[in-house]
C-alpha positions as CSV (number, residue, x, y, z in Angstrom):
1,X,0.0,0.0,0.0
2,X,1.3,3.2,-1.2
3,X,2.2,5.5,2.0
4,X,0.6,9.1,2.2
5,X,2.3,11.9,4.0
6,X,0.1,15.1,3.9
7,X,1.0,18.3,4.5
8,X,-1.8,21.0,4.9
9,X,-1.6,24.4,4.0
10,X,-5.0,25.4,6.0
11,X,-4.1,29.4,5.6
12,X,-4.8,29.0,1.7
13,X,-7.2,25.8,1.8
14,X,-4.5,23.6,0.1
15,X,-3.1,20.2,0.5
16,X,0.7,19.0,-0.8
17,X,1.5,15.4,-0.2
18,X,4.6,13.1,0.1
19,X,3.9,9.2,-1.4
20,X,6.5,6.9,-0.5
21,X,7.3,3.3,-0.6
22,X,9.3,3.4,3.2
23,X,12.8,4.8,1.5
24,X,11.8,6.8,-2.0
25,X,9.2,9.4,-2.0
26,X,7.5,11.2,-4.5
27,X,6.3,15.1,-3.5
28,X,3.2,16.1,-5.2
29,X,2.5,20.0,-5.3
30,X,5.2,21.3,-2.4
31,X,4.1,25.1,-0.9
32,X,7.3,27.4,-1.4
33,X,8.1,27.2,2.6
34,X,10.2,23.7,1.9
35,X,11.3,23.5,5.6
36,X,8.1,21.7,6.4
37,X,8.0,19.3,3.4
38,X,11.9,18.7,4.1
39,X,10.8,18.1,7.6
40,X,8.0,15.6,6.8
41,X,10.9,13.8,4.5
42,X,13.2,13.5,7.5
43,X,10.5,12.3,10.0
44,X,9.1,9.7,7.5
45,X,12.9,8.8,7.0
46,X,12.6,8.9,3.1
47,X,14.4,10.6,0.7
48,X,13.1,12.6,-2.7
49,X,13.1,10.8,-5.7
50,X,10.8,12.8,-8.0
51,X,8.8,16.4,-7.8
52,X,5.6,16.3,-9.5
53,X,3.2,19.3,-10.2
54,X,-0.2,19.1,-11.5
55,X,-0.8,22.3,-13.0
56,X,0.6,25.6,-12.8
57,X,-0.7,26.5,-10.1
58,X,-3.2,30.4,-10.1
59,X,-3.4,30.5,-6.0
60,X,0.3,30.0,-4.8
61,X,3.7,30.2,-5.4
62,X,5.3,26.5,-5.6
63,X,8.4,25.0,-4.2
64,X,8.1,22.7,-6.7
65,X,11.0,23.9,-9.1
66,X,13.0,24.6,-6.1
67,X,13.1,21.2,-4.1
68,X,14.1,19.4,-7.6
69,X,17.0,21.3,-8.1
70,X,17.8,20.7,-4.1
71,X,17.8,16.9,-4.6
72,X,18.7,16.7,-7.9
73,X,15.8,14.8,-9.0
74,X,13.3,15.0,-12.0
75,X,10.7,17.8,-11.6
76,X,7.6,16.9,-13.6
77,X,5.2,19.1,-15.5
78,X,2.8,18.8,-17.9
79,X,4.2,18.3,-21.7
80,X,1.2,20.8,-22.5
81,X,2.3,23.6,-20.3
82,X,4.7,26.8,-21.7
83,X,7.4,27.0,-18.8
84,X,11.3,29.1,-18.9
85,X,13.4,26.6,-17.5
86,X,14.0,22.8,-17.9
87,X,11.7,20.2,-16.5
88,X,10.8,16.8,-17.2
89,X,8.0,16.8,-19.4
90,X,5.0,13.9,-19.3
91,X,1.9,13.1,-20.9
92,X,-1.4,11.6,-20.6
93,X,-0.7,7.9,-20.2
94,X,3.6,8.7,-19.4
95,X,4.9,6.0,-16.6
96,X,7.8,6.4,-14.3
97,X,9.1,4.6,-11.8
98,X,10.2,5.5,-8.2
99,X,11.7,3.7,-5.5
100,X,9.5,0.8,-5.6
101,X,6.2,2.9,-6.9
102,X,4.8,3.7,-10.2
103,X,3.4,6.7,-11.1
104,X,1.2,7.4,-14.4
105,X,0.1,10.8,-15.4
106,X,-3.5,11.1,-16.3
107,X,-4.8,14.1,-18.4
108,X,-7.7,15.7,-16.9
109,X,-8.2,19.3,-17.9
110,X,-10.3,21.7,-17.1
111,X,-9.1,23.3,-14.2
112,X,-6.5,24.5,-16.4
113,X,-5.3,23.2,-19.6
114,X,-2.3,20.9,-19.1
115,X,-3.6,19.7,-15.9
116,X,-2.4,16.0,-14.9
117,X,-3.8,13.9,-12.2
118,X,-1.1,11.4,-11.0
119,X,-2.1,7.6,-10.5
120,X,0.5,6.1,-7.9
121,X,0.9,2.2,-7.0
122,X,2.7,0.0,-5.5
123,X,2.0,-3.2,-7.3
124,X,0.2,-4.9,-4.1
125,X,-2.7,-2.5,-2.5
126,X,-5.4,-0.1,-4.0
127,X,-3.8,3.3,-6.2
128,X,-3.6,6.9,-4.6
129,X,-4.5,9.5,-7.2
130,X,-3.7,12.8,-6.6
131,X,-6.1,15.0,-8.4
132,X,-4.6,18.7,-7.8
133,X,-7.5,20.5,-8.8
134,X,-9.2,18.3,-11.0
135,X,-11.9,15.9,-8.6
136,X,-12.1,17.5,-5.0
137,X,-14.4,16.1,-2.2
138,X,-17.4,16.6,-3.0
139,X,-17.2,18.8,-6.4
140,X,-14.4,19.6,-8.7
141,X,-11.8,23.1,-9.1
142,X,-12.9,26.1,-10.8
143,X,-13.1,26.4,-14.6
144,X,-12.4,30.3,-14.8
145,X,-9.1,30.9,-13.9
146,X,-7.0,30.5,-17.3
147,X,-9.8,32.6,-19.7
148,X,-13.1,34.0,-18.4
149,X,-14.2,33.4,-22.1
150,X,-13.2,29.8,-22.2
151,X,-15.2,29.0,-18.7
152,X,-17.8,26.6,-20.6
153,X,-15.3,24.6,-22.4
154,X,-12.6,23.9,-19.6
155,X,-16.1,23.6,-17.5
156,X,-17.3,20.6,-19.9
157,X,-13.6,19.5,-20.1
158,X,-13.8,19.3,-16.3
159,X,-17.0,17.0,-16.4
160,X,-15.0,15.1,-18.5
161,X,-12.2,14.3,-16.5
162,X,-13.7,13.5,-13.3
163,X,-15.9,11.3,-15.0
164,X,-12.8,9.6,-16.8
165,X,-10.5,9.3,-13.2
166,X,-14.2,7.4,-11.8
167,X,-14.0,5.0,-14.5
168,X,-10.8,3.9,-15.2
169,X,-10.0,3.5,-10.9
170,X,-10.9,1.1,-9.1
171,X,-13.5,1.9,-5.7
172,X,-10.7,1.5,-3.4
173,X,-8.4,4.3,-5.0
174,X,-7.5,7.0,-2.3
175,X,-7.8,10.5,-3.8
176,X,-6.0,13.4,-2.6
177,X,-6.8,16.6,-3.8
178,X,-4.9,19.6,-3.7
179,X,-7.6,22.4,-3.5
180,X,-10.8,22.0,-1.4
181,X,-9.9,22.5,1.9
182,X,-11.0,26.5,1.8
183,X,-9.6,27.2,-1.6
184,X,-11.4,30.0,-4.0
185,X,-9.7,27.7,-6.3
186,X,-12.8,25.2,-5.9
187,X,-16.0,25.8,-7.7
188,X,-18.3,25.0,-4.5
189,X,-18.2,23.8,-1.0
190,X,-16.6,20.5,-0.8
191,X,-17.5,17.5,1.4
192,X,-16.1,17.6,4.6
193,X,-13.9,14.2,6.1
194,X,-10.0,13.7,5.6
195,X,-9.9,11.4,3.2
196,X,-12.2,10.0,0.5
197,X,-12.1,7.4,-1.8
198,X,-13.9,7.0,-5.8
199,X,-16.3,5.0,-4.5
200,X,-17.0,8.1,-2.4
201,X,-17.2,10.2,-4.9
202,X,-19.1,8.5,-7.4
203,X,-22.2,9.0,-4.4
204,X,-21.5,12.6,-3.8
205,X,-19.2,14.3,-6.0
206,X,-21.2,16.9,-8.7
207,X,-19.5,16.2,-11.6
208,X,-20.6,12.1,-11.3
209,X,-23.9,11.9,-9.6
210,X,-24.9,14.5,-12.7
211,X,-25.8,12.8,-15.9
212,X,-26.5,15.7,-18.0
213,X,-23.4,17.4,-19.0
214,X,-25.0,20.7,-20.1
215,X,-26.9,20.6,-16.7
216,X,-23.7,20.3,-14.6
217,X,-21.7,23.5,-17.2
218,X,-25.0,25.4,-16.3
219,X,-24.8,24.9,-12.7
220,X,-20.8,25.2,-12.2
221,X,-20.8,28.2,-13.8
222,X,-23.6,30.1,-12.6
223,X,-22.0,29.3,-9.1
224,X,-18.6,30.7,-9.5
225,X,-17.4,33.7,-7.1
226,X,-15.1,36.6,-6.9
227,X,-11.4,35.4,-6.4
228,X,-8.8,36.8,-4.9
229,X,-6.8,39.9,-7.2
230,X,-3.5,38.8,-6.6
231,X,-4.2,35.0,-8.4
232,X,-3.5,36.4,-11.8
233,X,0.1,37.1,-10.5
234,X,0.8,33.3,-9.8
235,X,0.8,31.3,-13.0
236,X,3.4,33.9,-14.6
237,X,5.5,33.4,-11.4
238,X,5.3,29.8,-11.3
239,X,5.9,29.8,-14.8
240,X,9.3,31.2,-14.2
241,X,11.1,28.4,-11.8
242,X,10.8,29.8,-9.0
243,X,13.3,29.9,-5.6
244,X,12.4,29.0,-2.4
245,X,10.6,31.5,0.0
246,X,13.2,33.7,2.2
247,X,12.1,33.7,5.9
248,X,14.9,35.8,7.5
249,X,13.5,38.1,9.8
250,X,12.8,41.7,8.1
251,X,14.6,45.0,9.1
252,X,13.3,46.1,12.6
253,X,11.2,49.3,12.2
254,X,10.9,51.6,14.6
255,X,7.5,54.2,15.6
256,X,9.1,57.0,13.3
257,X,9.8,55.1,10.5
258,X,6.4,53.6,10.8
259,X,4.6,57.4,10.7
260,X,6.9,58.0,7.7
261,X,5.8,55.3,5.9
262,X,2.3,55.7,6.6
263,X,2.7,59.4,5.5
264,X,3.9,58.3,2.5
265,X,0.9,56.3,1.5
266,X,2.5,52.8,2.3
267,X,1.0,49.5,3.9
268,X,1.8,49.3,7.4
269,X,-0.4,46.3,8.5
270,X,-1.0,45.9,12.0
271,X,-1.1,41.6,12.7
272,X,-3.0,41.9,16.2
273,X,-6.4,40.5,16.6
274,X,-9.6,43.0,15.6
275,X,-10.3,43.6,19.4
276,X,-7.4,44.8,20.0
277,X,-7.1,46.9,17.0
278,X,-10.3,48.2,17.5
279,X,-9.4,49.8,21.1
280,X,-6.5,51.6,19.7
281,X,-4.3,51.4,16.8
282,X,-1.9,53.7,14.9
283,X,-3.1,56.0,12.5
284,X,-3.3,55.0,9.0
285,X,-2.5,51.5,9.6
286,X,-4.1,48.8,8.2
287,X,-5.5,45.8,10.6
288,X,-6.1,42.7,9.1
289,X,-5.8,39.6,11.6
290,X,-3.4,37.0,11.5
291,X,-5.3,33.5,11.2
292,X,-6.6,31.5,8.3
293,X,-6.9,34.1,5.7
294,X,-4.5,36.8,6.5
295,X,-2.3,36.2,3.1
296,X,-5.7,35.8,0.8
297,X,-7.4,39.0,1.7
298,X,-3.6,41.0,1.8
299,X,-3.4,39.9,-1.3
300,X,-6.3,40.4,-2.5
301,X,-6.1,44.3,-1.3
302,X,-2.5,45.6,-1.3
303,X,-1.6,47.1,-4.9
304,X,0.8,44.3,-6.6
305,X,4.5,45.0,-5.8
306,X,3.5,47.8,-3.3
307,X,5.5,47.8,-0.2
308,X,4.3,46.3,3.0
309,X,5.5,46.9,6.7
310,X,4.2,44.7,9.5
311,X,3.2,44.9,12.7
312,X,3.1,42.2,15.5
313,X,3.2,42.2,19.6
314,X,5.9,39.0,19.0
315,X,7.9,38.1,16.5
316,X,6.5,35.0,16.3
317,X,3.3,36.6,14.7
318,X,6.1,38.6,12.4
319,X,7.2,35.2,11.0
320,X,4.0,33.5,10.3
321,X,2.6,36.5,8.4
322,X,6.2,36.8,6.1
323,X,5.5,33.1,6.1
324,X,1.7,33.6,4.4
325,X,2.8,35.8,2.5
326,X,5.7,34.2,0.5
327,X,3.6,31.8,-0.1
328,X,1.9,34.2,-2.6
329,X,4.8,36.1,-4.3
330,X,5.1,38.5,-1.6
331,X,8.8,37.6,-1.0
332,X,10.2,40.3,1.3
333,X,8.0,42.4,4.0
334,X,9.7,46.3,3.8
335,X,10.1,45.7,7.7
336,X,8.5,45.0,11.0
337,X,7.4,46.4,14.7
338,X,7.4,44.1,17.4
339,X,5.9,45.1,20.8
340,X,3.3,47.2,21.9
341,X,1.5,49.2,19.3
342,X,0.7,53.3,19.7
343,X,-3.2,53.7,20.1
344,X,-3.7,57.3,19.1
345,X,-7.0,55.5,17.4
346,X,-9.8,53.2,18.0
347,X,-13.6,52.7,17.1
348,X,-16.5,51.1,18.4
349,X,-16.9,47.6,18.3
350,X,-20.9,46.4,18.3
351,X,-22.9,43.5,17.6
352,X,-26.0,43.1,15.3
353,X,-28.7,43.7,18.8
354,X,-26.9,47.2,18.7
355,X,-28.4,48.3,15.0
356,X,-30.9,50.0,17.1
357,X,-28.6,52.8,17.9
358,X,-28.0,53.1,13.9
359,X,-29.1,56.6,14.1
360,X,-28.1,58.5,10.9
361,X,-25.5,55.9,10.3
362,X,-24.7,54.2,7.4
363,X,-24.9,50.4,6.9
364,X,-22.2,49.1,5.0
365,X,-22.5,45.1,3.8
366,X,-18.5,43.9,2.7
367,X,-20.0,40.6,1.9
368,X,-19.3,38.8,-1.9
369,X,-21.8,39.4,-4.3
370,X,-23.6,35.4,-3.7
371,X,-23.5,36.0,0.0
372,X,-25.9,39.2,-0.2
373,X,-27.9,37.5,-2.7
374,X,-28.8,35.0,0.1
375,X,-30.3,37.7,2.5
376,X,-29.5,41.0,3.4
377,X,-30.3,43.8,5.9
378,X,-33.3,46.5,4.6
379,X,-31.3,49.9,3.8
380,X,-27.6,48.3,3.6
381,X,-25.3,49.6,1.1
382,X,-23.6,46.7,-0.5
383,X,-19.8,47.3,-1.6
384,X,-17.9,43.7,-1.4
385,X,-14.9,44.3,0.6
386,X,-12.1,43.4,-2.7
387,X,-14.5,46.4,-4.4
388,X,-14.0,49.2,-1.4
389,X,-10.8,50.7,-2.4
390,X,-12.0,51.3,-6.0
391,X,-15.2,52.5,-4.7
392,X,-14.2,54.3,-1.9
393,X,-16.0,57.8,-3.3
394,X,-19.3,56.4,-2.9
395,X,-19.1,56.8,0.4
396,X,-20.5,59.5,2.2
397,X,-18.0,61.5,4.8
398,X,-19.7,63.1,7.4
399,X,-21.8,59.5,8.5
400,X,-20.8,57.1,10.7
401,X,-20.4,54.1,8.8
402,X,-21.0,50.9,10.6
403,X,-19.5,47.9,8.6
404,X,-19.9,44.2,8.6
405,X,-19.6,41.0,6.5
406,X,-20.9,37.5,7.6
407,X,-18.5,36.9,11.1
408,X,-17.0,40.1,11.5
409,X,-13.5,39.2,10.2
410,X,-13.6,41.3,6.8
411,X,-15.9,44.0,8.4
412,X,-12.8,44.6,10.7
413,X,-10.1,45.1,7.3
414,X,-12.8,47.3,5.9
415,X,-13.5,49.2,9.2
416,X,-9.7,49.7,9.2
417,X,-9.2,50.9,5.3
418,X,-12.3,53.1,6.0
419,X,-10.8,54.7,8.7
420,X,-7.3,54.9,7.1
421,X,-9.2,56.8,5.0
422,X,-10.8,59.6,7.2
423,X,-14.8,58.0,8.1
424,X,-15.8,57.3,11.2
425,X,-16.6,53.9,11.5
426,X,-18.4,50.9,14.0
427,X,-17.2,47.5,13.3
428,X,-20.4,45.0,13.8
429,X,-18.2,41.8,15.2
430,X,-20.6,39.4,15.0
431,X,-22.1,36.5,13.1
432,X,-24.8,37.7,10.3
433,X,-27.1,35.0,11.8
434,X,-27.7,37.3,14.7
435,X,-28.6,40.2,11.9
436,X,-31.9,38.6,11.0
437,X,-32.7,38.2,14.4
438,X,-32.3,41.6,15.4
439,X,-34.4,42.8,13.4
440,X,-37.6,40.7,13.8
């Protein structure tokens, strides 16, 4: 039985895995940070024996490129897919053999063009396929990432592969996606569990308990959401080779140097949780939390290749935000503040039972498009928090604007940018299941 190492990325909803047969391994879709796979290696007590990728990847930077060179092994791509440096290239139906596992590349577009699932065996027990963004739990990757105008054919192409990986394996085949796990780089809620099987799938997943391909096209597409800005940055990146991330600690910043900065128009983003940064924060910082989706939403906001400063009360919290970020392109942070923050500013901090004490104020809904379609509060103005920058000037300035989104994490980045940018502003910190309460 083939042995599977896994190695989450929960900050961007990813998985990267490591197959091995006890001494050879094979890494499938490495994050940039290659400590931790390298760790994983060690601990297993395996060595790398081949890279392989399956696809050029739109939501990450990959290591990939990197950790081949390291171990001097074969890093395997797609045939199909236009790269700038040398790789070993594979098609649909291509074998190799590693250690004592084989591994058979399996065309499945759709999520992008060249995109290859990888069927790996060890002769005795059931496959593993590793299915990148091709056949997820539960549904299948996005079709829109490559061409907006080519979403209905990689969409029918998509239906097409999953179907094909259900009936060429056998019921017992593991599968290990890479996207899924909180990715915008899946078209739709996947199923929850750790692991899943094709006999799994062929009960649940969308793109096989379908029958009507034009049905399922119809259905994917009219489903698809807003992703993040900073996405169409990755393919040319990874396209390139790229090097592993740097995680040396940035250049120590000091309050004055942070003021200058901020006077100059650049990010300074303050990593400390939206309580705190609500009860006092510098002016003209930007707060946006450390936790699951600090990288996607600073990414999705900051102006590509602008400048960013951090700061953190350790630098602990320093690290894991550089850390986030490289994973994204955002190689070098401009500097960092560790300690305690200057609180010149703050702003309220109220939950949905408070909209009673609305007043003149304005309510402001940072939600995505689909979420405000599925209810929303009478009177709200609706501006999607990736929108607000550009749309800034539809804002009134002299009301109170009190901002929130569906659990109060992107109503507190908004609150911030809106009060970076002169309003007065109430964060609603709550739960928009509370809202509809409120206001029976």
């Amino acid at each position: 039985m083939v042995e599977v190492e896994v190695i989450d990325t929960t900050e961007l909803g990813n998985r990267s895995y490591i197959a091995h047969d006890g001494r050879v391994a094979v890494v499938i879709d490495p994050q940039r940070d290659l400590d931790r796979v390298e760790a994983v290696l060690a601990n297993a007590g395996v060595t790398c024996g081949l890279v392989v990728e399956t696809h050029i990847h739109n939501d990450y930077v990959t290591g990939g490129y990197e950790l081949a060179r390291r171990n001097g092994v074969p890093y395997v791509l797609s045939a199909a897919e236009s790269v700038s440096f040398d790789r070993y290239p594979v098609e649909d139906g291509d074998r190799l053999a590693v250690g004592g596992l084989s591994v058979e590349a399996v065309a499945t577009p759709g999520h992008t063009d060249g995109h290859l699932s990888y069927v790996i065996s060890d002769g005795e027990g059931p496959p593993a396929v590793f299915t990148g963004g091709s056949l997820l739990y539960g549904t299948v990757g996005r079709t829109d990432l490559v061409d907006p105008d080519r979403t209905e054919e990689l969409t029918r192409a998509q239906y097409r592969s999953a179907r094909r990986l259900a009936a060429e394996l056998p019921d017992d085949a593991a599968v290990f996606p890479t996207h899924g796990f909180g990715s915008f780089c899946s078209s739709a809620p996947t199923a929850a569990g750790p692991t899943a099987t094709i006999a799994d799938e062929r009960t649940r997943n969308d793109a096989l308990t379908e029958p009507d391909e034009d049905a399922f096209t119809a259905r994917l597409i009219a489903r698809l959401t807003a992703y993040p800005a900073y996405y169409a940055h990755m393919a040319p990146l990874n396209r390139q080779g790229p090097s592993a991330a740097d995680l040396t600690p940035p250049q120590p910043v000091d309050a004055v140097e942070l003021k200058s900065r901020i006077a100059a128009g650049e990010w300074v983003v303050d990593l400390r949780d939206r309580t705190a940064y609500a009860a006092g924060h510098m002016a003209g910082t930007v707060g946006i939390e450390l936790g699951r989706q600090f990288a996607t939403y600073l990414g999705w906001l900051l102006p590509w290749g602008s400048p960013v400063t951090l700061i953190g009360e350790t630098a602990g919290q320093v690290a894991d935000a550089q850390r986030q970020l490289a994973r994204i392109g955002i190689d070098r942070p401009a500097g960092a503040a560790v300690g305690p923050v200057p609180g010149e500013c703050s702003y309220r901090r109220v939950a949905f039972a408070d909209l009673a004490a609305l007043g003149g104020g304005l309510l402001l809904d940072v939600r995505r498009d689909d979420e405000r379609a599925t209810g929303a509060l009478p009177g709200s103005l609706h501006i999607p928090l990736h929108q607000l920058l550009d749309r800034l000037g539809e804002l009134p300035s002299r009301r109170t604007i009190w901002v929130h989104c569906a659990s109060g994490f992107r109503a507190s980045v908004a609150a911030s940018l809106l009060a970076r940018a002169g309003h007065e502003v109430v964060l609603i910190d709550d739960d928009f299941a509370h809202a509809m309460t409120a206001q029976r």
